[in-house]
Structures are given as C-alpha cells and as structure tokens.
C-alpha positions as CSV (number, residue, x, y, z in Angstrom):
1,X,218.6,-156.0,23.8
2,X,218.7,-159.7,25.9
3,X,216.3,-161.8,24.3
4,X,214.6,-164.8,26.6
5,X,213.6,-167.0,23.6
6,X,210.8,-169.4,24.5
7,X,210.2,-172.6,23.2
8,X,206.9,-173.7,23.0
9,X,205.3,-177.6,21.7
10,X,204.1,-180.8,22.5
11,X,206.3,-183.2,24.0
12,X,208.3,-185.2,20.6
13,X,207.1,-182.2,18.7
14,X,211.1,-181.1,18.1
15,X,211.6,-178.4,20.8
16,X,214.6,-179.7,22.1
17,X,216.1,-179.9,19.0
18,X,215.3,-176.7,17.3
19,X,216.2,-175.2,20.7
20,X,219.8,-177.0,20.4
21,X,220.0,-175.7,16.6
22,X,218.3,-172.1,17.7
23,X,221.3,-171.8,20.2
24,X,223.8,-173.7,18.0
25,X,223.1,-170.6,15.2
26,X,222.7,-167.6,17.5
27,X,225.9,-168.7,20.0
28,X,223.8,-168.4,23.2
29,X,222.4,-170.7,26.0
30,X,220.0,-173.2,26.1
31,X,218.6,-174.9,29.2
32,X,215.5,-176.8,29.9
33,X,213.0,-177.4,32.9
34,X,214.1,-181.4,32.1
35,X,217.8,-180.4,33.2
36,X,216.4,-178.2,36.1
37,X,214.5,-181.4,37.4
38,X,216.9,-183.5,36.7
39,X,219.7,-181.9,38.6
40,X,217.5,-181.5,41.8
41,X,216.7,-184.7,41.6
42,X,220.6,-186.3,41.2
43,X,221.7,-183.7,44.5
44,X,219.3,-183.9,46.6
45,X,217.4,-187.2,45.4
46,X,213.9,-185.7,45.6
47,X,211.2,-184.6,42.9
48,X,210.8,-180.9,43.3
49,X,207.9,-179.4,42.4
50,X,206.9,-178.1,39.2
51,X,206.3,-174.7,41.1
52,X,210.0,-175.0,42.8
53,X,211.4,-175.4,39.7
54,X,209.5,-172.8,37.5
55,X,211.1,-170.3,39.8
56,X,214.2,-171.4,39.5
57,X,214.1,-171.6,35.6
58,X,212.8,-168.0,36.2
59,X,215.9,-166.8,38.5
60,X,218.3,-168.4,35.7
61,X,216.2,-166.3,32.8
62,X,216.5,-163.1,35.1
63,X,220.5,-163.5,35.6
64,X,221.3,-164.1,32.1
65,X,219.0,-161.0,30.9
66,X,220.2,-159.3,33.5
67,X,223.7,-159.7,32.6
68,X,223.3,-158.8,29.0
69,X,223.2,-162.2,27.8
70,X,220.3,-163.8,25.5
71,X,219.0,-167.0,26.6
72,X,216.6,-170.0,25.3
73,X,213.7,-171.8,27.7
74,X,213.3,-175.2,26.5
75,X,209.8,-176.6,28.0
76,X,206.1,-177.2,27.2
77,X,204.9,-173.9,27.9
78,X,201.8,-175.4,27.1
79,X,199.7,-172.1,28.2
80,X,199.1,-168.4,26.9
81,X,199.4,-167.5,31.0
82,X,202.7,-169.5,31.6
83,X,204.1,-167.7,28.3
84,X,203.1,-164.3,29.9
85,X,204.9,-164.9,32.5
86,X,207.8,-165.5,31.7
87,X,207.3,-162.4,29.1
88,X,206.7,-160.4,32.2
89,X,210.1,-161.9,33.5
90,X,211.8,-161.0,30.5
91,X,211.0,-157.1,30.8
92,X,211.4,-157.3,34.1
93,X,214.8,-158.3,33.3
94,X,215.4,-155.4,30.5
95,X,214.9,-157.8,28.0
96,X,212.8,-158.6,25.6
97,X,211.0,-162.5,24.7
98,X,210.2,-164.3,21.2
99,X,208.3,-167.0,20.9
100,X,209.6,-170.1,19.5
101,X,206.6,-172.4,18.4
102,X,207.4,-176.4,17.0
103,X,204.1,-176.7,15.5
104,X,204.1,-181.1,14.7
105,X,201.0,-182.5,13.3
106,X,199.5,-185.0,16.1
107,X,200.9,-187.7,13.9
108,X,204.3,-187.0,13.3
109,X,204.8,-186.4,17.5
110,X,202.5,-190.1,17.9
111,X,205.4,-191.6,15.4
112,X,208.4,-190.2,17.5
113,X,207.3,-191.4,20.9
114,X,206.7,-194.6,19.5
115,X,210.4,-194.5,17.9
116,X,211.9,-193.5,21.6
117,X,210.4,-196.7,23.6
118,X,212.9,-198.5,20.9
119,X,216.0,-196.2,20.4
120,X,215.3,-194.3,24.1
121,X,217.2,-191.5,22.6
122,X,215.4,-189.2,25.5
123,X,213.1,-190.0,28.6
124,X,210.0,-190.7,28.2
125,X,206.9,-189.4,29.1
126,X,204.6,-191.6,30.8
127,X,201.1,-192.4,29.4
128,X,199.5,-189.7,31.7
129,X,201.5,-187.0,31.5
130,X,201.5,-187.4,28.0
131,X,197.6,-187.7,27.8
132,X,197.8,-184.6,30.2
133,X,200.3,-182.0,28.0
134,X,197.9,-182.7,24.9
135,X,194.6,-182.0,26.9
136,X,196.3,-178.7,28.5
137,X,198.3,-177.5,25.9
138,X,197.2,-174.2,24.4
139,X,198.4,-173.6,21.1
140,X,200.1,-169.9,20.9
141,X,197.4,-167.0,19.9
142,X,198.0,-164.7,17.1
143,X,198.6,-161.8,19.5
144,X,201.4,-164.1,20.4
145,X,203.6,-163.2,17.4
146,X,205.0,-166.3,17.6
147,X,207.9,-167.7,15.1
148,X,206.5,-171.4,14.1
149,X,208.5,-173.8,13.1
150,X,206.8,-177.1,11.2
151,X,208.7,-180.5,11.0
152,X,208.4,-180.5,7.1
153,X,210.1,-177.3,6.4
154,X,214.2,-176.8,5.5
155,X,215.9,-176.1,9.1
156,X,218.8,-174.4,7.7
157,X,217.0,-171.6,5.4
158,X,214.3,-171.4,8.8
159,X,217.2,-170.6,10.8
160,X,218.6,-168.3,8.0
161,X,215.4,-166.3,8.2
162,X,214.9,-166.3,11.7
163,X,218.5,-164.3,11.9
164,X,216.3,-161.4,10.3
165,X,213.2,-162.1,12.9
C-alpha cells in the first residue's frame, strides 16, 4: 500500500535530512512545504499563504498515493490536527501514513541555527518564527505510533530497522 510518510520536528532538528536519507533508502519522493513556497514565490514573485500552500502540498500527496507511489512530507507539522489531516488525506488517497518524528534535544537544534548564520547551509528562520514553531509545536502523542528518530543514534542501523517498520 502507498505510504504518505510524514516528517515531523522543530526547525534544525534534522527533518530535512533524515527525510533526504528516508527517501535516499526507500527510492521514493521527497518534497517539502519550503520548496512549495519557494517555487511560488520564484513564478509568480508573491508569498502564498500558508493555507494556499498546505493544499497544494495536499493535492501533490493525493496524486502520488493515488498513483500507487509512496511519498515523504518534509515540514513542521508542528500539531496532532495538522498530522490528522494529512492522515485523513492519505486514506482518502488509498494509502496509508507513518509518522516520521526527529526528536533533537532543545540544545542540539539552538547549536545548529547558530552554525547556519555562519555556514548558511539552509535559510533561515527568522527570530519570530522560530520563537513561534517552538511555542506551537506539539510533540507527537503516543496514539501517534510515531517512528522517532534522535540525533545521537546510528542512522544507518535506524534506517536498517525502519525497512522492518
């Protein structure tokens, strides 16, 4: 069965990357609501709005379930009802979702972000938006059954195991 796997963390927590990896070891595609917003904003030079682009992200997830192909949502999804939804989207599709968790300790993700304003290896995220996905961010809930992944454990033998998830 299509899987929509969703990624779920802080921003600097490692999403991006375990989602690269994640896609990397299972040969399906990744995409991110950074690329969504990006795109619209290189065509048609304008900030869409979160909502705009949420339903686009969710059109993209339908097609590839759809179509029989897995597929992995990089973002924040930073709440139990934003997760749901895009569950509900999932079966919807005739698919099923997992729940990819990059659970960083507060200090390790403080680290990063200060790393990026030197090496500006990604965007960053300004000071209130930052402030913002930590005050909003709902860590997932055991009826979540989500697969965590911490910063300090072996990525290899984690993706190993997940293959058995």
């Amino acid at each position: 069965m299509p899987t929509l796997y969703i990624m779920c963390g802080l921003p600097f927590s490692g999403k991006t990357y375990l989602a690269r990896e994640l896609a990397k070891h299972l040969g399906i595609e990744t995409f991110s609501y950074d690329e969504l917003w990006c795109t619209v904003k290189a065509k048609e030079n304008r900030d869409a709005p979160w909502d705009e682009l949420c339903g686009v992200a969710e059109d993209k997830i339908r097609m590839a379930l759809s179509s029989g192909k897995s597929i992995i949502y990089d973002t924040l999804n930073d709440t139990a009802g934003n997760r749901e939804k895009l569950r509900r989207v999932a079966s919807e599709a005739t698919g099923k979702a997992m729940l990819v968790y990059s659970e960083t300790p507060m200090s390790v993700i403080l680290e990063r972000r200060q790393a990026n304003l030197s090496s500006k290896q990604r965007h960053d995220v300004a000071e209130d938006n930052f402030q913002k996905a930590i005050a909003h961010f709902e860590p997932p809930l055991p009826s979540e059954n989500a697969t965590v992944y911490r910063p300090n454990e072996d990525l290899s033998e984690w993706l190993r195991r997940f293959k058995h998830t």
